[in-house]
C-alpha positions in Angstrom: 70.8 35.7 97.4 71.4 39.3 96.8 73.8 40.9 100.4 71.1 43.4 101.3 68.9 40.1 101.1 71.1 37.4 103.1 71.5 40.3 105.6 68.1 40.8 106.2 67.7 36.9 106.5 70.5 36.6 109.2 69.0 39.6 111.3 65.6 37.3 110.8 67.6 34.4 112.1 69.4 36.1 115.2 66.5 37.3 115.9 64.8 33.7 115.9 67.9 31.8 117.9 67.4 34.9 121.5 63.9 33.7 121.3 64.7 29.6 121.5 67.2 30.6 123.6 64.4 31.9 126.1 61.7 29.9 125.6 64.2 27.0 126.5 65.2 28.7 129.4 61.8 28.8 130.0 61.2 25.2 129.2 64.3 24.3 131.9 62.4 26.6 134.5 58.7 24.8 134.0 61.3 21.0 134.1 62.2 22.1 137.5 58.5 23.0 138.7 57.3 19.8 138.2 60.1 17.8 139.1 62.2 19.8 141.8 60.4 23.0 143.1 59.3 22.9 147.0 55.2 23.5 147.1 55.1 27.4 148.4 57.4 28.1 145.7 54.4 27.8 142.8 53.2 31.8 143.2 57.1 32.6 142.6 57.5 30.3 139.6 54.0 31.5 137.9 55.5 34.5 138.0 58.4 34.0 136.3 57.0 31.8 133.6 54.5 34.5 132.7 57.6 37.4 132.5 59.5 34.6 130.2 56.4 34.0 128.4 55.4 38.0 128.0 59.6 38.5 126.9 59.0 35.8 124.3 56.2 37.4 122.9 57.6 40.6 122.6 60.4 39.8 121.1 58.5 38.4 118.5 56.3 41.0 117.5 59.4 43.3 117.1 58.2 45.4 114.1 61.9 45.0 112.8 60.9 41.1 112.5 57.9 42.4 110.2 60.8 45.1 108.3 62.6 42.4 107.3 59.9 40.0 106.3 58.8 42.4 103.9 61.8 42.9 102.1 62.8 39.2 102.0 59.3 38.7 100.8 59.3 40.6 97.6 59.1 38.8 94.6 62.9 38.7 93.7 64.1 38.0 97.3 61.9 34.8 97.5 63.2 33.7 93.7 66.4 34.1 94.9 66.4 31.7 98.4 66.8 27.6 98.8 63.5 25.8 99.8 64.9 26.0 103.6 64.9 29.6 103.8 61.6 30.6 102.1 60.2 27.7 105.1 61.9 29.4 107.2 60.6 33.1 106.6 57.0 31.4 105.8 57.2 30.4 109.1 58.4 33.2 110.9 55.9 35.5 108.8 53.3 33.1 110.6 54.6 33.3 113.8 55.1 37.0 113.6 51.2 37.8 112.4 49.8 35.5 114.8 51.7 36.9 117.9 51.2 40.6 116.8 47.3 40.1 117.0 47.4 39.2 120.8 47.7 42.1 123.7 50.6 41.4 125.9 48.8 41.4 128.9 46.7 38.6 127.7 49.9 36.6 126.7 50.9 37.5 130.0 47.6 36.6 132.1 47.7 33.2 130.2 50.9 32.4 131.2 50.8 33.3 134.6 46.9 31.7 135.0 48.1 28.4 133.6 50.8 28.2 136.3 47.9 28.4 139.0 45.5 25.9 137.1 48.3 23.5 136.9 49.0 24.0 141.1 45.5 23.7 141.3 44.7 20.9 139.2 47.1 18.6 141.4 45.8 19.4 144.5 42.3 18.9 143.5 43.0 15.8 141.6 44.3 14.7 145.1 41.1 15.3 146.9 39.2 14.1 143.9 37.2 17.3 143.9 36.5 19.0 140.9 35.1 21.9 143.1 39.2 23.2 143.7 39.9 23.3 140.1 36.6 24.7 138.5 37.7 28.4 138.6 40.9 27.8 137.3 39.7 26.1 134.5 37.0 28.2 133.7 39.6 31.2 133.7 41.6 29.1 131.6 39.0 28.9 129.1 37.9 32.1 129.5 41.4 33.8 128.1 42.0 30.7 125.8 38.8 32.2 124.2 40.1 35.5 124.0 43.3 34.3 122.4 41.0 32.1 119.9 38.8 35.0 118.9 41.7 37.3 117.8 43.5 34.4 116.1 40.6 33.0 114.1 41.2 36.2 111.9 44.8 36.3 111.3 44.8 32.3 110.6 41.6 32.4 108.5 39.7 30.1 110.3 36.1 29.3 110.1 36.0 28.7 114.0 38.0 29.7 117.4 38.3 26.2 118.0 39.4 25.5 114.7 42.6 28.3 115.4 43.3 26.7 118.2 43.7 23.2 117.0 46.0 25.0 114.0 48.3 25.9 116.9 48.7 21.9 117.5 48.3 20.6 113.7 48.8 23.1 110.6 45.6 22.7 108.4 43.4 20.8 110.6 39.9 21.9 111.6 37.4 20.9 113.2 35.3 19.1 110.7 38.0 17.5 109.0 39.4 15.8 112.2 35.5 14.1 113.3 35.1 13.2 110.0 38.4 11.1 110.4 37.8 10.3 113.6 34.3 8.8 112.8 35.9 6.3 110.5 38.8 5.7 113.2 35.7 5.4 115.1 34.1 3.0 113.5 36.8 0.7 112.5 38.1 0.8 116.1 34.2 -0.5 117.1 34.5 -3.5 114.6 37.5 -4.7 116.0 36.8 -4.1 119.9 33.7 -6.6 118.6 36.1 -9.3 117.9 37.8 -8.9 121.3 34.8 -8.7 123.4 34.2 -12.3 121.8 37.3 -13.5 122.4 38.5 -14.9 125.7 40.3 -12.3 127.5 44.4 -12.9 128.3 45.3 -13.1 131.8 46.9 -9.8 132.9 47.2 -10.7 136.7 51.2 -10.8 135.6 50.5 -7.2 135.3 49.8 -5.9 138.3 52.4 -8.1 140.8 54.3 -5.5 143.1 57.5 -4.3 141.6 59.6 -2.2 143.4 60.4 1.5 142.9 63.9 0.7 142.7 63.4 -2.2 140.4 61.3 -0.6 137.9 64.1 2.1 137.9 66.4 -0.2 136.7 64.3 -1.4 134.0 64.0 2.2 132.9 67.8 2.0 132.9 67.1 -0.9 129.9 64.6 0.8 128.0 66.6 4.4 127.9 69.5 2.0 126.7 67.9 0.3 124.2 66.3 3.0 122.0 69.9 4.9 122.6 68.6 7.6 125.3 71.3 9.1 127.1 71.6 9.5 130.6 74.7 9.2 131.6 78.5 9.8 130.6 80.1 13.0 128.5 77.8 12.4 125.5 74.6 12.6 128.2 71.9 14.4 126.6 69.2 13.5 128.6 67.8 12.5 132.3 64.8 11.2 133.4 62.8 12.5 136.3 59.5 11.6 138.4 56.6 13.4 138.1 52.7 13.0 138.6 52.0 13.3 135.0 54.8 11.9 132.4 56.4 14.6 129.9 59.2 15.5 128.2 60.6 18.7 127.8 64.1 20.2 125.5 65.9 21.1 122.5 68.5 19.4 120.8 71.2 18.6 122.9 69.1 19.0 126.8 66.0 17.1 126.2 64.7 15.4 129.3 62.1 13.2 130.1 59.8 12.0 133.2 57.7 9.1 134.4 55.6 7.8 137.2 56.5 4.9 138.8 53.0 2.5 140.5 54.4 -0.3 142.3 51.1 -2.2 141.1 51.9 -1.5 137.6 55.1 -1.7 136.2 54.0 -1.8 132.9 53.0 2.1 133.3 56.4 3.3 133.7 58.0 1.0 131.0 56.3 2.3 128.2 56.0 6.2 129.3 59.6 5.7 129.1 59.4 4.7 126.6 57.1 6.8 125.0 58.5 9.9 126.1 62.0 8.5 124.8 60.0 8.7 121.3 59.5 12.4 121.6 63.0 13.0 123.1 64.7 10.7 120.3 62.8 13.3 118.0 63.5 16.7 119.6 67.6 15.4 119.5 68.1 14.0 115.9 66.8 17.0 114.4 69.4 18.5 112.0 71.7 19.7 113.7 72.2 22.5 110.7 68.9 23.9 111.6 69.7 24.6 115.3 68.0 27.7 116.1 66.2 27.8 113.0 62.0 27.7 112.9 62.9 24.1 110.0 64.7 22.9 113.0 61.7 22.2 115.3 58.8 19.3 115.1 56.4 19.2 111.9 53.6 19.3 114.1 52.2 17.9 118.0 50.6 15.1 115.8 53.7 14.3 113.9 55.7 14.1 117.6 53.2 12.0 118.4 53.8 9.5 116.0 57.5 8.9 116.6 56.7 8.6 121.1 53.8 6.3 120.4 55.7 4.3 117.8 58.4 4.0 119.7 56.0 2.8 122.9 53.7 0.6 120.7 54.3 -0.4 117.3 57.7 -1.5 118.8 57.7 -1.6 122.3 54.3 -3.6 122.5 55.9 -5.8 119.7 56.4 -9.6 120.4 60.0 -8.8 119.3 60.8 -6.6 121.7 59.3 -8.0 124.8 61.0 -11.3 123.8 64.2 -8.8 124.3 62.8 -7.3 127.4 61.4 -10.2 129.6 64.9 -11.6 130.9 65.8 -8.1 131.9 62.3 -7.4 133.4 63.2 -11.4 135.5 66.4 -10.3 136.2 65.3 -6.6 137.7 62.7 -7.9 139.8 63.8 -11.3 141.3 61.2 -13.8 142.0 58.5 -11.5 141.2 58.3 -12.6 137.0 60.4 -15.9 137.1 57.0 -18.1 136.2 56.1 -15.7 133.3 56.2 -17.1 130.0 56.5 -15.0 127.0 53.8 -15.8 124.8 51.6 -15.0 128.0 53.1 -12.0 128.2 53.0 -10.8 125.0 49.5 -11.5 125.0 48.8 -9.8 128.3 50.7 -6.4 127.2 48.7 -6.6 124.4 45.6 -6.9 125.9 42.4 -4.7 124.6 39.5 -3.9 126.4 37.8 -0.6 128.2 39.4 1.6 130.5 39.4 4.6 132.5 42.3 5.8 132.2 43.8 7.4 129.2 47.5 6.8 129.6 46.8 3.2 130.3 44.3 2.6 127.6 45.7 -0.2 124.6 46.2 0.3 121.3 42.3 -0.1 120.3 40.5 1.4 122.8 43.0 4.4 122.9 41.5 6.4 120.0 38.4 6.2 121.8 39.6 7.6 124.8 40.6 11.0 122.2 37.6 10.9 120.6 35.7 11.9 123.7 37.8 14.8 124.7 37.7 16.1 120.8 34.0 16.4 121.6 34.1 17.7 124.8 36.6 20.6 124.4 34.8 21.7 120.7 31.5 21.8 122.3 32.9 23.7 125.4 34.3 26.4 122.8 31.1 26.0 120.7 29.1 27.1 123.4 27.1 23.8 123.6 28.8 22.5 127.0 29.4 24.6 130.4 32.4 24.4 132.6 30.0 22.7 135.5 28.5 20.2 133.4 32.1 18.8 132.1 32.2 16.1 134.9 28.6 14.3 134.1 29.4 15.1 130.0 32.5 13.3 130.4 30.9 10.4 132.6 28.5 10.0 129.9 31.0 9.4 126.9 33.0 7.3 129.1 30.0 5.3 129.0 28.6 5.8 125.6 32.4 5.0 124.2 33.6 2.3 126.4 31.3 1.3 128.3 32.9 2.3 131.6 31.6 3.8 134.8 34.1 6.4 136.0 33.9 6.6 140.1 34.8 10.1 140.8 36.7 13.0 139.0 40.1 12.2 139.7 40.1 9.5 137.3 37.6 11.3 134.9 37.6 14.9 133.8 41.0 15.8 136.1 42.8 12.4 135.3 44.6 15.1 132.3 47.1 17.9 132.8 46.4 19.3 129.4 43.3 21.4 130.3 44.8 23.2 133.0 47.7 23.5 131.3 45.6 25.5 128.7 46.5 22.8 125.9 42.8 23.3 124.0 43.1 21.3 120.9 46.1 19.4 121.9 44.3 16.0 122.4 43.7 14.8 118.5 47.0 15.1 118.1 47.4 11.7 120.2 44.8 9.8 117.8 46.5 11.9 114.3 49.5 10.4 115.9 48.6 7.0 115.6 47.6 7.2 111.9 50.8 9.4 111.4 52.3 6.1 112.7 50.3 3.6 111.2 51.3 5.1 107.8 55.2 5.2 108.9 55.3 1.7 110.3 53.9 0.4 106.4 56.8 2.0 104.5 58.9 1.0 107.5 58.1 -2.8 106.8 58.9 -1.8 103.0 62.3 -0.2 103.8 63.6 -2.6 106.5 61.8 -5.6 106.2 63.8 -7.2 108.4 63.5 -4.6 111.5 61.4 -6.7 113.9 64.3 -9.5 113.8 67.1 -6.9 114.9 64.2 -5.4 117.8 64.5 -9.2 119.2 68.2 -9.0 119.2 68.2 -6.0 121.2 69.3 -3.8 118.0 66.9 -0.3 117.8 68.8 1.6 115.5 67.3 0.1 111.9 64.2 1.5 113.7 65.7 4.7 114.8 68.0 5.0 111.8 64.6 4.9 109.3 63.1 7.3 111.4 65.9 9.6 112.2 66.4 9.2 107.8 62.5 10.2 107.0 61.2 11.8 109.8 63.1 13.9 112.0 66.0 15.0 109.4 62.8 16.9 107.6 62.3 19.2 110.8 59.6 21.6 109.8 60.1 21.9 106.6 56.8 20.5 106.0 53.1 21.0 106.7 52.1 17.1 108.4 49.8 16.3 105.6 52.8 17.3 103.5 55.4 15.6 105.0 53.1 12.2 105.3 53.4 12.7 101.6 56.9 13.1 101.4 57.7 10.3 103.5 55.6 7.8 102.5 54.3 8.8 98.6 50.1 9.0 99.8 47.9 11.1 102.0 46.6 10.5 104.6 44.7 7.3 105.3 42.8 5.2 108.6 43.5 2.1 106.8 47.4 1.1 107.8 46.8 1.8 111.3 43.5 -0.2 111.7 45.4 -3.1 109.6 47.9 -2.7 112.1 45.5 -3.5 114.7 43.5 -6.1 113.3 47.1 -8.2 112.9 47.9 -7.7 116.3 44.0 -8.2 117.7 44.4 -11.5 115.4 47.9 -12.5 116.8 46.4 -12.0 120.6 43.4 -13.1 120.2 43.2 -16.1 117.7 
């Protein structure tokens, strides 16, 4: 690359590395709201997020960003660069566009409006009354709308949804998620039909009292088996209690949370687990591409695959619970000594309705996204009011999985992500899973014997493939092309629902 060029590229990149280094700050701020901050301290905290936010944004938008996008984009300064730097100006020219479009003051009012829902959310969700949060989430929606209408343009989409679901998943729309979901859909119904005529697994196991400060020991075991650190000079991570598990970082500080039920220690185990997927992702990015927009996640749906393989196609595994169940008897005393493993496997493993969506197995989960893919696209659509989200989402509930949900708390508010402003989040979950379901087949190719280290305790031919395939590409592709890359096809439902059949099979008979 020509020196005019390559300096014009490292300005880019300075440029790039202040605005991480913000939006992490920022990212360390929002940790200590939900895990640290005293309750009157929200108003304060809103405020500062939105001013980090609003800096962000600005910086961004810097028409010297867009100077020196134009001359690196001319024909002979793109001939001239490596496939990581035209990714990397391809993506700040998207960034930069995109950004430009919205008033600051509505970057701004988002920021500092999602900080109140968020407050509010919590406390309604505690008095299971919808009636506290309504407002919020209407003015959520409200300047989410806004923010849609002015991106639909600059991304080219056909819809406002449709640009807000690009912010989560590059290329995705609308209609080409429900068409996959209707064959997730309908493959997932098939095989709930064989479990609804099976004989259900006793899960009583399940829900024996465990402890606090057991079931923080077992998180101890399940951070040191997928090679989560906590602890020591090499520490690059902690883990933290919140109402709503997350994880949250960059590289070298990425921390994660969970919620411990003494009725269900199974909750905290795998959202340890899961969000030690996400976190095992955010670190093991190459380190090369530190600061860099290649050195970040393909997509929500892509993290998504590595948390919920890491929670379910191994740590729901009879493998690893054959590892884990001595350590779960010898963390909770008396409390597991009768459990035998092949009931235990089979009660983990377990499929059948729910309410809840972070508690839902492996089959009925998708259905569980499906219904708040509908709900958000028809609120955005105009089909669906703020005031009739609570009976719409009763309804699917029931349509879906045949449930009955007994107040709001544990329907419409049981999610952070809508007053979070996360519109078009959700399908990442279900993307996630056939992201995984693909992975976890050229896993079986590539490591064939991976399940018999799991058993022995040994994560790292897991976390070695993926680190290899998956994270070591960064952003340097689009999902659909880096499900390409990775495993030589496009995108298909069929590996994840085999998956599911072989373990509905293995449970179930």
């Amino acid at each position: 690359m020509a020196s005019k060029l390559l300096k014009e590229y490292h300005k880019l990149l300075a440029r790039y590395k202040e605005m991480i280094v913000l939006r992490t700050a920022g990212d360390i701020v929002y940790w200590d709201m939900e895990t640290k901050m005293p309750p009157s301290g929200l108003e304060l905290r809103s405020e500062q997020l939105s001013l980090l936010g609003l800096m962000s944004h600005k910086m961004l938008v810097d028409p010297q960003i867009g100077r020196s996008l134009s001359i690196l984009e001319k024909e002979k300064g793109l001939a001239d660069m490596t496939e990581e730097q035209r990714r990397n100006v391809h993506l700040m020219r998207k960034y930069h566009d995109e950004e430009s479009k919205l008033p600051d003051r509505l970057v701004a009012d988002m920021s500092k409006q999602q900080i109140l829902s968020v407050g509010a959310w919590k406390r309604a969700k505690a008095a299971k009354d919808f009636s506290q949060f309504r407002d919020h989430l209407l003015k959520n929606i409200e300047l989410k709308e806004k923010a849609a209408a002015i991106l639909m343009e600059v991304k080219g989409t056909k819809t406002p949804y449709d640009a807000l679901l690009d912010m989560y998943e590059p290329g995705m729309t609308a209609d080409s998620i429900s068409k996959v979901f209707k064959g997730m859909r309908d493959g997932l119904i098939k095989i709930m039909k064989k479990v609804n005529a099976s004989e259900r697994p006793d899960t009583s196991m399940l829900n024996r009292k465990v402890p606090v400060s057991a079931q923080r020991r077992i998180s101890e075991v399940a951070m040191g088996f997928i090679g989560y650190r906590t602890s020591g000079p090499e520490a690059w991570g902690r883990l933290d209690e919140t109402e709503h598990p997350f994880s949250n970082g960059y590289y070298t500080d990425v921390r994660i949370t969970t919620h411990y039920h003494e009725d269900n220690f199974k909750s905290s185990l795998f959202s340890v687990l899961h969000e030690g997927g996400h976190a095992l992702y955010e670190h093991d990015l190459p380190a090369e591409w530190m600061f860099q927009p290649i050195g970040s996640a393909a997509s929500y749906g892509v993290h998504e695959s590595q948390s919920r393989f890491v929670e379910n196609m191994v740590g729901r595994s009879p493998e690893f619970l054959s590892f884990m169940l001595p350590k779960l008897k010898k963390a909770t005393g008396k409390v597991l000594a009768d459990v035998e493993l092949e009931d235990f496997v089979r009660a983990v493993n377990m499929a059948g309705p729910s309410k809840i969506r972070i508690e839902a197995d492996e089959v009925t989960y998708g259905l569980h996204i499906i219904a708040r893919f509908e709900l958000e696209r028809d609120v955005f659509t105009g089909k669906l009011r703020v005031d009739e989200l609570p009976q719409a989402w009763n309804e699917k509930y029931s349509q879906y999985l045949g449930v009955d949900v007994d107040n709001d708390s544990e329907g419409v508010m049981q999610d952070t992500h809508w007053a979070g402003g996360s519109f078009g989040y959700f399908p990442s979950y279900a993307l996630g899973n056939l992201y995984g379901g693909m992975f976890l087949r050229k896993l079986d190719k590539d490591v064939p014997d991976w399940r018999d280290e799991v058993a022995k305790g040994r994560f790292s031919p897991v976390g070695g493939w993926l680190a290899e395939n998956v994270h070591s590409r960064g952003n340097l592709y689009d999902p659909a092309d880096l499900i390409k890359v990775v495993t030589g096809e496009s995108l298909s439902i069929k590996p994840f629902l085999d998956y599911l059949k072989t373990k509905v099979d293995s449970v179930y008979g």
